[in-house]
C-alpha positions in Angstrom: 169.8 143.2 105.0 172.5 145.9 105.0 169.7 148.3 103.2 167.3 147.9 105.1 169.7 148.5 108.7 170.5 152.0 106.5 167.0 152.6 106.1 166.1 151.8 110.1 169.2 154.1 110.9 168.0 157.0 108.8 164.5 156.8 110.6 165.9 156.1 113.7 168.0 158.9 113.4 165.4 161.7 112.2 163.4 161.0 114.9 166.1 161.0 117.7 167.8 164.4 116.2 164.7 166.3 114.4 161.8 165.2 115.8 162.3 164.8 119.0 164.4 168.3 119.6 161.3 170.1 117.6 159.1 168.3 120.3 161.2 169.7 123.3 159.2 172.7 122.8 155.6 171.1 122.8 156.4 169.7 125.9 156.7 173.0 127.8 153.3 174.2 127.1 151.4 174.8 130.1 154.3 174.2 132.5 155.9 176.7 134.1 158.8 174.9 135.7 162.0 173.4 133.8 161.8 170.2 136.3 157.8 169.6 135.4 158.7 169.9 131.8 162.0 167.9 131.9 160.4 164.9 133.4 157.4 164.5 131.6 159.8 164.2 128.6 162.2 162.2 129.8 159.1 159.7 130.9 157.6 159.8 127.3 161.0 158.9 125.8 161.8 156.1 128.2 158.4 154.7 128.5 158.5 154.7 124.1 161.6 152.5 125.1 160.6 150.3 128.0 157.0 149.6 126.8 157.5 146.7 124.1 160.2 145.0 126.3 157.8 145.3 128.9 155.0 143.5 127.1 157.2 140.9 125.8 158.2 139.9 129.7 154.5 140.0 130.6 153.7 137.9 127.2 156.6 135.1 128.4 155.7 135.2 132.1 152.6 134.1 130.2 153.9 131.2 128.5 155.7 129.6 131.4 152.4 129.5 133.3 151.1 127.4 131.2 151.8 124.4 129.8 153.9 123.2 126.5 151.1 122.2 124.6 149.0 125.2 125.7 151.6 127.7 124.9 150.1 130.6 123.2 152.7 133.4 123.5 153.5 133.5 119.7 149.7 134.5 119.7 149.6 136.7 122.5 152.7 138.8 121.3 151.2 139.1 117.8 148.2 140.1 119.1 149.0 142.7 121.5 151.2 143.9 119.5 148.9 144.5 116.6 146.8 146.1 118.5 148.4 148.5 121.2 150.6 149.7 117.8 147.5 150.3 116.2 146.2 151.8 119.6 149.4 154.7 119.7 148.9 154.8 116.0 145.1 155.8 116.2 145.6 157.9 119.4 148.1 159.7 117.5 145.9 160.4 114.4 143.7 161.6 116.7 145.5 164.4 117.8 146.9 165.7 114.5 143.0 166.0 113.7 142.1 168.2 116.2 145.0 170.0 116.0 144.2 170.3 112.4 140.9 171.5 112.8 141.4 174.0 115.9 144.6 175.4 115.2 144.9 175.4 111.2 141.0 176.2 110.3 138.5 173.6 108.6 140.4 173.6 104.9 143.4 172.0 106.0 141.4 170.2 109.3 139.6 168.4 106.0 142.6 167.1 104.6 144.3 166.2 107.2 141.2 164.2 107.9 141.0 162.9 103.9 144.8 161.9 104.1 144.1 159.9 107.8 141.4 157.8 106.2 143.3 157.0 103.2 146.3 156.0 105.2 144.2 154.2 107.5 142.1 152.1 105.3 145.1 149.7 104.3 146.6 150.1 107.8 143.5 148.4 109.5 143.1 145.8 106.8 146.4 144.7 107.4 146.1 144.8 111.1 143.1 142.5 110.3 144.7 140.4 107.8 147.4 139.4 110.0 145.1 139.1 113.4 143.4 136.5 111.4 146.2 135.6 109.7 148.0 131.5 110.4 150.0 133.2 113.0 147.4 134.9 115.6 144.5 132.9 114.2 141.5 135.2 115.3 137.9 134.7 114.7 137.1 137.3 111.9 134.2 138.8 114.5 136.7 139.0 117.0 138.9 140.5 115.1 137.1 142.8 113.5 135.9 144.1 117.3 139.3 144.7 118.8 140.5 146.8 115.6 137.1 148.4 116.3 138.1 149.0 119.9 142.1 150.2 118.8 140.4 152.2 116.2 138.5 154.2 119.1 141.4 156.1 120.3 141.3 158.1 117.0 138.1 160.0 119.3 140.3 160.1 122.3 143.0 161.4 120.7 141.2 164.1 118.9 138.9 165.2 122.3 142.6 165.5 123.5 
């Protein structure tokens, strides 16, 4: 347990004091005032913050509408959160390939691309595994169609 609070920690820390002051600069593209820039990235950092506590309210107001036996907010938090992480995920692997291929030419665009799919491929089958999995107890079809449809942003992200 204590290893694996280190580990969290170390990531935890990269991204507040690396990534996120090389990003500062990203941000400012195509803004010309400090205040447009500033709150654009103060909104991306909060809402990163505030967006799984907010879908864990909306998933227990969920549950206390219904009743005890027809509680299904294990489910429903699985669920989305399966597939909204696999949503940002996608989205995200969307941008790094058109950034890939517009700004670093169609060599590396083709390995960034090689390297996506390869990370992706057990990434979505454990996405499915555990939407059909004892806990969230999915259809396989169904299943299958919403990783389909979290799997789209990879387009939107790379039109982006």
């Amino acid at each position: 347990a204590v290893l694996a609070g280190f580990a969290a920690g170390c990531i935890l820390a990269c991204a507040v004091f690396l990534l996120m002051f090389e990003a500062t600069h990203l941000v400012a593209t195509g803004w010309k005032t400090e205040v447009d820039q500033l709150w654009r990235w103060g909104t991306m950092i909060l809402a990163g913050f505030l967006l799984p506590s907010l879908f864990d309210c909306m998933a227990g107001f969920y549950e206390e509408r219904q009743s005890p036996e027809e509680s299904k907010s294990n489910r429903v938090r699985i669920v989305c959160g399966v597939l909204i992480g696999d949503f940002f995920h996608n989205f995200c692997d969307g941008l790094f390939l058109g950034v890939a291929f517009k700004g670093c030419g169609d060599r590396l665009g083709w390995a960034v691309f090689l390297s996506t799919v390869l990370h992706e491929i057990p990434q979505e089958i454990a996405d499915y595994v555990i939407l059909t999995g004892p806990e969230a107890l999915l259809h396989p079809a169904i299943a299958l169609g919403l990783n389909f449809l979290s799997g789209i942003s990879v387009l939107i992200g790379a039109i982006i």
